[in-house]
Structures are given as C-alpha cells and as structure tokens.
FINU-928347 format. One record per residue (C-alpha): residue number from 1; y negated, z negated, x. Coordinates in Angstrom, 2 decimals. Layout:
k  c2  c3  c1
NUM  Y  Z  X
...
//
This chain:
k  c2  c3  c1
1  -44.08  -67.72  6.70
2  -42.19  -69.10  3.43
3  -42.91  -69.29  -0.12
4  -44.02  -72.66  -1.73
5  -43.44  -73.29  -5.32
6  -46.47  -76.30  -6.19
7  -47.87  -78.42  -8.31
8  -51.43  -79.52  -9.08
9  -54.48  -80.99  -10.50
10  -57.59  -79.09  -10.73
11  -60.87  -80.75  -11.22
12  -60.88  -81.26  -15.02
13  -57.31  -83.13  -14.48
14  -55.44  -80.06  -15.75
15  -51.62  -79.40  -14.02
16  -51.86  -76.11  -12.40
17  -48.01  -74.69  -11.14
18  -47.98  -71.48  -8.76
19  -46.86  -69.88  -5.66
20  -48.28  -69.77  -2.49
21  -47.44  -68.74  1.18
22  -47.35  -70.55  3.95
23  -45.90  -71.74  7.52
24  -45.17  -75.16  5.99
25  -45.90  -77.54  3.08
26  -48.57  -79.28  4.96
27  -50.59  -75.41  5.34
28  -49.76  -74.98  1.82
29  -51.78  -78.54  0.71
30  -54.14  -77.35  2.95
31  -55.03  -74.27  0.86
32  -54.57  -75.80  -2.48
33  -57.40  -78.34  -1.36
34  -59.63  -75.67  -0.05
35  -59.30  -73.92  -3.38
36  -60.39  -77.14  -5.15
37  -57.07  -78.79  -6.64
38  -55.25  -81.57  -5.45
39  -51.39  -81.21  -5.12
40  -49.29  -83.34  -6.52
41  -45.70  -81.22  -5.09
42  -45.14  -78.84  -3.20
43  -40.86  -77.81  -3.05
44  -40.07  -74.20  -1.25
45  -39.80  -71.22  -3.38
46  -36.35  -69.98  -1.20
47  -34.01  -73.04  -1.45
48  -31.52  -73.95  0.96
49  -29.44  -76.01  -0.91
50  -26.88  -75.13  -4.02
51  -28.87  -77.35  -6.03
52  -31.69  -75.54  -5.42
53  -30.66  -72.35  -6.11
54  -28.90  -73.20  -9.45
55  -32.42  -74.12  -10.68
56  -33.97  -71.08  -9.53
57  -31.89  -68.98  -11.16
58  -32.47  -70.45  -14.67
59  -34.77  -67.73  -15.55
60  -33.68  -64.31  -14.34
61  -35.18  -61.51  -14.17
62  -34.77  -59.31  -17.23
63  -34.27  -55.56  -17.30
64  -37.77  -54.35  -18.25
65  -39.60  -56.78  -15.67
66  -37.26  -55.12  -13.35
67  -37.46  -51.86  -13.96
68  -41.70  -52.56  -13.92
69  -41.56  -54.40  -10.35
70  -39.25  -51.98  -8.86
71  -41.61  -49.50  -10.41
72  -44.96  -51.13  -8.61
73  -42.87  -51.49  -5.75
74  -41.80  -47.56  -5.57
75  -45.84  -46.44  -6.24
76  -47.01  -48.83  -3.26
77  -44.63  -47.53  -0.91
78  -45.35  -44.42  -1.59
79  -49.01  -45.27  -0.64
80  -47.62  -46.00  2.79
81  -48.28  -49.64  2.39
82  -46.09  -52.04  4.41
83  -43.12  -53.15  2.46
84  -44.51  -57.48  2.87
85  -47.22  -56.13  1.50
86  -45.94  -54.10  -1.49
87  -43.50  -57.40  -2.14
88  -46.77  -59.79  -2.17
89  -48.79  -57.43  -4.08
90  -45.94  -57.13  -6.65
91  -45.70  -60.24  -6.77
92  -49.25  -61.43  -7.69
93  -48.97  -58.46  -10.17
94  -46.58  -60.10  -12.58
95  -47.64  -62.68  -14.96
96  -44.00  -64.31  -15.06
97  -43.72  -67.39  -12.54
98  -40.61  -67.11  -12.19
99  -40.64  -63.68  -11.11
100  -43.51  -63.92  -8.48
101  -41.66  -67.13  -6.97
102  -38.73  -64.57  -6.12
103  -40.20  -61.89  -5.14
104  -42.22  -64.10  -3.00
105  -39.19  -65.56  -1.49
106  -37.67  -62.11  -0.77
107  -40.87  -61.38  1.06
108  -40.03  -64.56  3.65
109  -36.41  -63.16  4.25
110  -38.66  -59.63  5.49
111  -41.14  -61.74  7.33
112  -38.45  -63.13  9.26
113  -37.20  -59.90  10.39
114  -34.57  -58.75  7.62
115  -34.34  -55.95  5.73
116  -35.00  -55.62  1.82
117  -31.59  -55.74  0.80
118  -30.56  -58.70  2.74
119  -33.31  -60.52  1.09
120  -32.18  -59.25  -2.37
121  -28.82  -60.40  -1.19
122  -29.59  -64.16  -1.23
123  -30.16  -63.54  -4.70
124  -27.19  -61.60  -6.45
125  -27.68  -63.50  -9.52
126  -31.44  -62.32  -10.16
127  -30.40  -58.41  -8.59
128  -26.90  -56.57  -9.46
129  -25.08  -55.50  -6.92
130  -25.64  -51.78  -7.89
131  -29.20  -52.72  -7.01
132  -28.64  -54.17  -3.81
133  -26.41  -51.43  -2.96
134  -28.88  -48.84  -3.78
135  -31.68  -50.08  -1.50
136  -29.27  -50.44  1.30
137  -28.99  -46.90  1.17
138  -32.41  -46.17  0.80
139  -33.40  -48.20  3.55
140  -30.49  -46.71  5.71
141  -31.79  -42.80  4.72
142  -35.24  -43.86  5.03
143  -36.20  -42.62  1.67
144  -36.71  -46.48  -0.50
145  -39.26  -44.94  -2.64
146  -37.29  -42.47  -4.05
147  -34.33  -44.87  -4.57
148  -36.58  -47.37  -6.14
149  -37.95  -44.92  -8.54
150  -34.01  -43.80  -9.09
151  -33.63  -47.28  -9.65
152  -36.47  -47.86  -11.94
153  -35.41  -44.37  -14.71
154  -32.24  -45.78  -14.53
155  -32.78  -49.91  -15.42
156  -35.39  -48.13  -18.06
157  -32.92  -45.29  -19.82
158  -30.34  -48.18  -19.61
159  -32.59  -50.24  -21.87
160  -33.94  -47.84  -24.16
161  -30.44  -47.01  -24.87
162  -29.31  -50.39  -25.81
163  -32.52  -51.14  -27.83
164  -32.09  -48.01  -29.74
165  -28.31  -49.14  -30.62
166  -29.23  -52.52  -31.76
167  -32.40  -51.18  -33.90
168  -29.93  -48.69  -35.58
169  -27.14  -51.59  -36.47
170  -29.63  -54.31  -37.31
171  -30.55  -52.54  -41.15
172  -26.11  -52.45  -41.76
173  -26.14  -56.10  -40.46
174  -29.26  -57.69  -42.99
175  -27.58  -55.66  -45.59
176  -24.16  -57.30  -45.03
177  -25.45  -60.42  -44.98
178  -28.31  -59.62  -47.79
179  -25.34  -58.63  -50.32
180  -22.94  -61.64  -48.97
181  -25.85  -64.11  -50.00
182  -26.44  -62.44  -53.35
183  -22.34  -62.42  -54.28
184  -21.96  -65.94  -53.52
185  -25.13  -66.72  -55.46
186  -23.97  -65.38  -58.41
187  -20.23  -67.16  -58.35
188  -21.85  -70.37  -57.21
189  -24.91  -70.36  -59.94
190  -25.23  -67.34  -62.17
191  -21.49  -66.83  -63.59
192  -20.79  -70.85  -64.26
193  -24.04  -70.99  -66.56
194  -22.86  -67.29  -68.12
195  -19.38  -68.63  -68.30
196  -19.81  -72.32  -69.74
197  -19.81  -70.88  -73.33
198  -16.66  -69.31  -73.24
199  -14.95  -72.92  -71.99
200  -15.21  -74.47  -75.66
201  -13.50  -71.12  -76.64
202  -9.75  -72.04  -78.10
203  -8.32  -68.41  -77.31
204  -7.10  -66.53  -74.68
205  -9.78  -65.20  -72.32
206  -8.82  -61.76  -70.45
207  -7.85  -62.06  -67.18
208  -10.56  -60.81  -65.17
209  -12.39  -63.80  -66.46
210  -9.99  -66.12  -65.86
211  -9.89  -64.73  -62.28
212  -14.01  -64.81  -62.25
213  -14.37  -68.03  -63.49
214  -11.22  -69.70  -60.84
215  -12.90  -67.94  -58.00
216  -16.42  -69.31  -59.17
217  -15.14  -73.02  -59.55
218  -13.26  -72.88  -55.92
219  -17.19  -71.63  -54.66
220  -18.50  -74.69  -56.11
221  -15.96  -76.79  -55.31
222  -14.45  -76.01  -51.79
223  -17.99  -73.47  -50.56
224  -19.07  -75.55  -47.85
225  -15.59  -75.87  -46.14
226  -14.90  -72.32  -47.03
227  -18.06  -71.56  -45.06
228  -16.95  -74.09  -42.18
229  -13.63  -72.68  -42.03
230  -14.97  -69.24  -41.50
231  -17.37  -70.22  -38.80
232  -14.45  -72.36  -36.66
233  -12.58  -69.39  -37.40
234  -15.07  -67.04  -35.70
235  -15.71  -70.06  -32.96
236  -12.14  -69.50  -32.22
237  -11.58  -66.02  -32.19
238  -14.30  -65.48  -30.17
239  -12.77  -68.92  -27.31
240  -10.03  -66.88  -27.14
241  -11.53  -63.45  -26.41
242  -13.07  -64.97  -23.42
243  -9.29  -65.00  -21.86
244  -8.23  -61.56  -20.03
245  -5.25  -61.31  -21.76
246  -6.53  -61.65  -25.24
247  -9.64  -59.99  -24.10
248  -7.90  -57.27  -22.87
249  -5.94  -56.44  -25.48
250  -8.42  -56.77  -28.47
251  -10.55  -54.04  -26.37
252  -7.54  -51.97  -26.13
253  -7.48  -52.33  -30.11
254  -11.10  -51.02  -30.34
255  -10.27  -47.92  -28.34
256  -7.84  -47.20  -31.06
257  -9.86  -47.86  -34.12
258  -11.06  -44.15  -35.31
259  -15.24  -43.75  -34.84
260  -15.77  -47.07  -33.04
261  -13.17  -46.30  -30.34
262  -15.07  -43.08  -29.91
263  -18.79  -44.87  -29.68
264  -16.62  -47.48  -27.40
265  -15.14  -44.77  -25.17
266  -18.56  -42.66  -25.06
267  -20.98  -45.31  -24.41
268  -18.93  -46.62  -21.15
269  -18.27  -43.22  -19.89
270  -22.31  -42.91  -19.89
271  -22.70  -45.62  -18.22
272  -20.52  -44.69  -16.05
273  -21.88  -41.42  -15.02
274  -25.07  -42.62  -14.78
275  -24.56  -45.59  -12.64
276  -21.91  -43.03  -10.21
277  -24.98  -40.75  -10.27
278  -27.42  -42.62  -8.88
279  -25.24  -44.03  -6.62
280  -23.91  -40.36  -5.48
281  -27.88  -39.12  -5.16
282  -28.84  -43.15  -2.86
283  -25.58  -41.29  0.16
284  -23.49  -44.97  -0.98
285  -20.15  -44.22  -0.39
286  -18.10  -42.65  -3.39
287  -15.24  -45.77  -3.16
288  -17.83  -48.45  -2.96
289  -19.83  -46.35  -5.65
290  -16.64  -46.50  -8.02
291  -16.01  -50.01  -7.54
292  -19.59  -50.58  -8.60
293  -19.94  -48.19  -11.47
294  -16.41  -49.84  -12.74
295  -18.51  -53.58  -13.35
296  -20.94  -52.05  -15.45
297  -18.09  -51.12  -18.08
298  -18.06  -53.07  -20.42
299  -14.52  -51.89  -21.82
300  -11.65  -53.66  -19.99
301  -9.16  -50.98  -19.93
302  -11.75  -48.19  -19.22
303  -12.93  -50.80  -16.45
304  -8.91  -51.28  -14.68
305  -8.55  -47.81  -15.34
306  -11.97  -46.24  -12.99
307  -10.73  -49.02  -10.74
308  -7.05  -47.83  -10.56
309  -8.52  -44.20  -10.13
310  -10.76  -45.35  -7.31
311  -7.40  -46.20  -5.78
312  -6.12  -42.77  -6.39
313  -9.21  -41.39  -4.59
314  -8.82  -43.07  -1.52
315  -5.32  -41.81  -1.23
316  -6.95  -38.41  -1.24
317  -6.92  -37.71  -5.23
318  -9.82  -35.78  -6.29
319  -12.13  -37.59  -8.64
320  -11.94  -34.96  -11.46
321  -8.19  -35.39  -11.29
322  -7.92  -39.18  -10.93
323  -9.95  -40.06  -13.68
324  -8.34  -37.20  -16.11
325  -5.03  -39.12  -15.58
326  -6.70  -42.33  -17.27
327  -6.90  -40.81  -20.58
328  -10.04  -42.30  -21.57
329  -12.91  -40.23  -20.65
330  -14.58  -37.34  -22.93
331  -13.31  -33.94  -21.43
332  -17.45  -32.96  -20.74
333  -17.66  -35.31  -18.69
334  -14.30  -34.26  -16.91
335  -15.23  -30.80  -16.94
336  -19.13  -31.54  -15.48
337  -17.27  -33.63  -12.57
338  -14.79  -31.07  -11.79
339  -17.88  -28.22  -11.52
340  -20.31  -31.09  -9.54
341  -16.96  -31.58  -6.68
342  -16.56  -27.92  -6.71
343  -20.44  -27.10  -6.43
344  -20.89  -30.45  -4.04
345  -23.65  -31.65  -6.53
346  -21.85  -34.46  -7.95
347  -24.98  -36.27  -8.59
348  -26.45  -33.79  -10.65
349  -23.81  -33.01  -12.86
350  -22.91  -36.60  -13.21
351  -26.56  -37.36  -14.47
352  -26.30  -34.15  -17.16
353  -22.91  -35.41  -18.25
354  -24.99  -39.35  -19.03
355  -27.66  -37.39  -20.74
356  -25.00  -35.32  -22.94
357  -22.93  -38.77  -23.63
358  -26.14  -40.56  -24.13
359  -27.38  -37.98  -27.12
360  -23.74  -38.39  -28.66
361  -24.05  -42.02  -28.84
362  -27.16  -41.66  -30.86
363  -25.01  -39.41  -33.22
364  -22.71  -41.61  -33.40
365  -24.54  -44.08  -34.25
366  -26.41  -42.55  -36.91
367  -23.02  -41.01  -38.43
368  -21.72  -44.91  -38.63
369  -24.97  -46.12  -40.18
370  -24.84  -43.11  -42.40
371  -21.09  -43.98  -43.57
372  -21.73  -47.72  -43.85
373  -24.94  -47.86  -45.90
374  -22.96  -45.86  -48.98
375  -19.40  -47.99  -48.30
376  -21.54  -51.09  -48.39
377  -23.04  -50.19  -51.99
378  -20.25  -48.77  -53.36
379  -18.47  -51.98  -52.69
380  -21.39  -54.19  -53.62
381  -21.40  -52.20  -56.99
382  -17.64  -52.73  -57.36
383  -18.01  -56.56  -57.63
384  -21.12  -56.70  -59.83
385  -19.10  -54.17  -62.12
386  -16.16  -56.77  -61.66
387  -18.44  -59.76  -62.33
388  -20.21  -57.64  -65.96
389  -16.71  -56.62  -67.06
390  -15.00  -59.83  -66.82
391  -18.63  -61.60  -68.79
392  -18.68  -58.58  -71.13
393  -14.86  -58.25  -71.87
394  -14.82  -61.93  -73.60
395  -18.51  -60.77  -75.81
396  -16.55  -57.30  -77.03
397  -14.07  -59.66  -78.04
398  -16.09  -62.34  -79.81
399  -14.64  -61.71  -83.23
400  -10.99  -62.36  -82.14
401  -12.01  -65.04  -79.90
402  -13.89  -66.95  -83.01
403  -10.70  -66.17  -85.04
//
C-alpha cells in the first residue's frame, strides 16, 4: 500500500487536494469517486525521483508540529496500537497537508516491511539525524515510546528556549531601530527648518552647529545612498560569513567579546548536553552520540572542538577530560560530566547540567537587556543634547551674532 497525493472536484466544482492510501492510482480514483469527487490527479505521496523529492520537501516540518506528532505518536503506542496505525492516525490528526502526506509516506516504507527509522531515513531533510538516530535505538531496545516522548520534551524545551531568547531581544531591537528613525528624522527635517534662520546670519556660528547643520545637509543630500551603502555593506558581510574561513573566524571573535561570548559559549554547551543526554538515556553509542550532538552547535569552534574531543575519546580519553582540554565549556558542566562517568549516569547529569545552562541563559539574557535598554538612552539623550546645544548655542548668542 502507498500514499497518493490527489487532486479533485467535488460536486459544487470546488478543487479538493488530500492524501489517500492505496495499492495504486487506479484504487485511489476508485475511492475518490465513491466518496463523490471526481479526480483530476493523482501523483504518489513517496517520490522516486530527485525531482520529486525536491518538491516535497518545500515545506518541512517545523519544530512544534514535530514535537506534537511525535507526541501523538508516543501516547498511541503506548495504547499498544500498531505502529501503521499510530502513523495513519497521526497523520489524519494534523491539519497541515504537507505533514500528513509524509507521515503517510513513512507509513508505506512500514507497510512494506521496514522499520520506523528507515522510513524516516528517506527523509533526512524533514527529520534530523539526531531524530532518526534516536528511534533506531528505541526500536533496537524495544522501548519507542519512551524515546519518542524523550524526543518530544526535548524538540519542545529546545523551542521554548529559542522563543524566549528572541521575545527578550525583540524590545532592544524596535528600540534601536525606533531611536535610528527618530535621529535621522530630525537631521533630515526638523534641524534644516530650525537651522535655515541662522544661514542669512553674517557671523561666525559655533562649531557644533556648523557640524549639525554639515551632517544634516549630507542626510538630505547623499541619505538614500548612505542607506544603500549600509545595506550592500551588510549584504556583503553577511556573503562572506557564509565561507568557513571567514565564518570561522568571526565566531571565534564572538567567543572573545565579554557577555556575548559567555551567552555564545553557554547556550551551545546546553545544547550540547541536552542533545548528548538524550542520546546517552536512547543506549546510541557515545562516538556516534558526539558526532551528532557536535551538528547541533551552532558555534564553529565549539563545533571542531566536541568533534576533535570525540576523537580523543575513541583513543580511550575520558569524556570529562577530552572536552576540558577544549577550553570552551562552563566548568558545571565539566564537573556534572566528570560525577555522571564516575556514577555511570551520564544521562542524568548531562540533562541537570542543560537545565542549569538553560536558567543561565535566561540570566544572561535579561542582564544584556538590562545593560542595553539604559546604554541605548543614555546615548539617544547624548545626541538630542548634541542636536539642542548646537540650536541653542547660536540663540544665547543672538546679540553678537546681530552685531
């Protein structure tokens, strides 16, 4: 049995588009007539071809639809339901196309005799490899419930930990660009109309608004190149961070750079424990769990360094003791491995040492917001003192000026 991805009319003329199940296209117009619509196409839902696939992997699968499926999919094996049915109930579950046409499709690669992971496999760009990984273990252990609900905490902690970072930096970000607007407002329309009355004046003008008045006629003049300039300027920076080297390098910067190389170097070494963790607690083997838990770095030196140190571990290095030697990781979460390899509960002490790096981040992050709300004003307060002096400066002199 495959998976059909179709298209049709129903009896007002309206296009329906779905997925259904069946042994072949000609079963699946079958059905679609039975049910009162006429199909129009009917393409399979698994692919064969490259050209295929790159169109069914347009729309992926996002983390909080899959932390929910793998969620439903956890609770109905746990019922002791079969896993092709758990996959098609799932499936008819979710309200995203997209995401009942592939879970639908892994249910055909079960049907045919393969495991769950195999069928996940033929689609690593919709399921990370830490996920693939993970039910291969469960399945292996016999225990895919438990994984699945593993899997399902950690996609979910994962996102509320990112949503809770951008939430806190999205008030600094509309005030940047809130007091940006408001400066270049006032040099492009509120200081030439304050300023045109001193032009007819004969004397000297103090320097401040000499310098207030240049910078407000280069606004006028030259503001929309200024503004391109900066943006091909960012374009660029940001073409050439996409090269290793450059890349590399710049992160290597950030680790350096005091407060934001800590929230750097504390936010990857959470991820990284609780990736390792979950790994550790689904039996995957620690190497294979290393290389894994080193892609979801997003630091490039913390990333070659895990990966050197998973070299160092197969040569018989302890893991406490390779990954002190990098340099970068937080000595809790050195001193919680060290205790998990002594206690041989890894797993456990890996997930405290996520939760402990996970509350610091939010620290963090509040300390930086903290700082940069007061900087901010204090600097926007600086240039609108700048831009009364140099107006007020000229009035305080209006007898000497007149003279």
């Amino acid at each position: 049995m495959d998976a059909f991805e179709y298209l049709a009319l129903d009896p007002t003329g309206k296009e329906r588009r779905g997925v259904l199940e069946g042994d072949s296209p000609r079963q699946v117009r079958q059905q679609l007539r039975e049910s009162g619509l006429t199909p129009l196409k009917i393409d399979s839902a698994v692919g064969k071809t490259a050209e295929h696939k790159s169109r069914l992997f347009q729309k992926r699968i996002n983390a909080m639809e899959l932390a929910l499926i793998t969620r439903q999919m956890a609770t109905l094996l746990r019922s002791g339901l079969p896993l092709e049915h758990v996959l098609k109930t799932t499936a008819q579950q979710t309200d995203k196309r997209h995401v009942e046409r592939t879970l639908l499709a892994v249910r055909a690669k079960v049907l045919e005799g393969r495991s769950l992971a195999d069928g996940l496999n033929e689609f690593q760009k919709t399921f990370p490899e830490l996920y693939i990984k993970t039910v291969a273990s469960g399945e292996e252990s016999g225990h895919l419930e438990v994984v699945l609900e593993r899997l399902a905490d950690y996609t979910e902690q994962r996102q509320q930990l990112r949503q809770k970072t951008i939430f806190a930096l999205f008030y600094p970000a509309l005030l940047t660009i809130v007091s940006l607007l408001i400066v270049g407002g006032l040099l492009t329309y509120i200081v030439p109309e304050v300023t045109r009355v001193f032009e007819s004046m004969s004397a000297e003008l103090p320097w401040i608004t000499r310098a207030l008045m240049s910078t407000s006629d280069a606004f006028r003049a030259y503001g929309i190149p200024i503004i391109l300039g900066i943006l091909f300027l960012i374009l660029g920076i940001s073409y050439l961070l996409r090269r290793p080297g450059p890349k590399f390098a710049w992160h290597r910067l950030l680790l350096r750079v005091p407060l934001i190389g800590r929230l750097i170097r504390t936010a990857n070494a959470a991820r990284f424990s609780r990736t390792l963790s979950i790994m550790a607690a689904s039996s995957v083997p620690i190497l294979d769990a290393m290389r894994i838990a080193a892609q979801v770095l997003t630091n490039l030196p913390m990333r070659q360094a895990v990966e050197d140190a998973a070299s160092k571990v197969r040569e018989g290095t302890s893991l406490y003791r390779a990954l002190e030697k990098t340099g970068y990781f937080p000595p809790m979460t050195l001193s919680l491995l060290a205790s998990g390899e002594a206690s041989g509960n890894l797993e456990g002490m890996l997930e405290r040492s996520a939760d402990i790096q996970e509350r610091e981040i939010e620290t963090l992050v509040s300390t930086i917001q903290g700082l940069f709300e007061p900087i901010l004003i204090l600097v926007m307060g600086g240039i609108v003192m700048v831009i009364v002096l140099a107006i007020l400066l000229p009035i305080f002199d209006l007898n000497q000026l007149i003279g």
